[in-house]
C-alpha positions as CSV (number, residue, x, y, z in Angstrom):
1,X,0.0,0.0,0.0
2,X,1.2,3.6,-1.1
3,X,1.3,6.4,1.3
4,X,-1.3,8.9,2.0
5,X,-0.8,11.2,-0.4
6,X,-0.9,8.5,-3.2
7,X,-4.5,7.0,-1.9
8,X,-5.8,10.8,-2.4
9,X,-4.7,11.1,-5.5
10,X,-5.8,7.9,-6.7
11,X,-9.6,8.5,-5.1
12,X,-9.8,12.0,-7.1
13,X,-8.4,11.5,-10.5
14,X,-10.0,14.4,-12.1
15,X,-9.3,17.0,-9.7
16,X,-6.6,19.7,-9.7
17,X,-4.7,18.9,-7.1
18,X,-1.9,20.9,-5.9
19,X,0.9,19.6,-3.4
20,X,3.8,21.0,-2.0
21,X,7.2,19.5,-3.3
22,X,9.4,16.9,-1.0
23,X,6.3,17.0,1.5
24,X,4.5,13.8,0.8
25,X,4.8,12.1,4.3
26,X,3.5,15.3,5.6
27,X,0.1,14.9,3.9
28,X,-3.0,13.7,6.6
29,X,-6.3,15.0,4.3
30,X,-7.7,16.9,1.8
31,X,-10.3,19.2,2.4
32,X,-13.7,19.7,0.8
33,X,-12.4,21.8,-1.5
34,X,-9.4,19.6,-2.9
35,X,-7.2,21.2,-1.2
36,X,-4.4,19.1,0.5
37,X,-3.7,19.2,4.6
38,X,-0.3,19.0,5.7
39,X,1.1,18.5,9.2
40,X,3.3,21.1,10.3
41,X,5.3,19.1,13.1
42,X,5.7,16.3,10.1
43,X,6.9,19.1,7.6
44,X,9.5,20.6,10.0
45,X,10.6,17.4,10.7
46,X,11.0,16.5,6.9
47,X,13.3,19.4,6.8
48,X,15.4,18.1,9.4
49,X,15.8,15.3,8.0
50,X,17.6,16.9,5.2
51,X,20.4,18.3,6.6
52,X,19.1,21.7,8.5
53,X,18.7,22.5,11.7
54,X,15.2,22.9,14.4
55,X,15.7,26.5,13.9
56,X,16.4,26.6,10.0
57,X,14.3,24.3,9.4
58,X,11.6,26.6,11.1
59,X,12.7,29.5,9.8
60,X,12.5,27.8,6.2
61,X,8.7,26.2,6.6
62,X,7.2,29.2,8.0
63,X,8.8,32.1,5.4
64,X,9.2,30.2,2.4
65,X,6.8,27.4,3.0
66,X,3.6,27.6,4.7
67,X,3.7,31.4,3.8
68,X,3.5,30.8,0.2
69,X,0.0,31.4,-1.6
70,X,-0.1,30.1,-4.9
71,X,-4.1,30.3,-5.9
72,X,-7.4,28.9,-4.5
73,X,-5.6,25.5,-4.6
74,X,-2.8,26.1,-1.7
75,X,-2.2,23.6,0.6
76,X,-3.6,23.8,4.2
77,X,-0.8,23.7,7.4
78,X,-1.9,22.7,10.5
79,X,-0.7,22.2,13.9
80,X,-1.7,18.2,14.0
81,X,0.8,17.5,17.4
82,X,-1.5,17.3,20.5
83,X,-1.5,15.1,23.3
């Protein structure tokens, strides 16, 4: 079985869907309006992974990441990392 990301796709092949480069495992929904939800703890961590640091990495998702608008079709970024 694929990831997340490619179940959505697979369940919606007609629709526009617009995702955010090198953040796949970071996907957990789509909303009602096809757009895709990404975890923000998952993305930060995704950026760790690849060779930056907490802060960096923070630094990078919030400027250049989750404040990007690019049409009706951006992604959603949400806080998913309660306890």
């Amino acid at each position: 079985m694929g990831n997340l990301l490619d179940e959505i796709l697979d369940n919606y092949p007609d629709e526009e869907i617009l995702k955010a480069d090198g953040f796949d495992d970071a996907v957990i929904g789509i909303d009602t309006h096809m757009r895709l939800v990404y975890s923000i703890p998952k993305s930060i961590e995704i950026l760790v992974k690849d060779d930056m640091t907490m802060e960096d990495a923070m630094d990078h998702f919030y400027y250049n990441v989750s404040g990007s608008y690019v049409g009706e079709k951006t992604p959603i970024w949400v806080e998913d990392n309660f306890e």
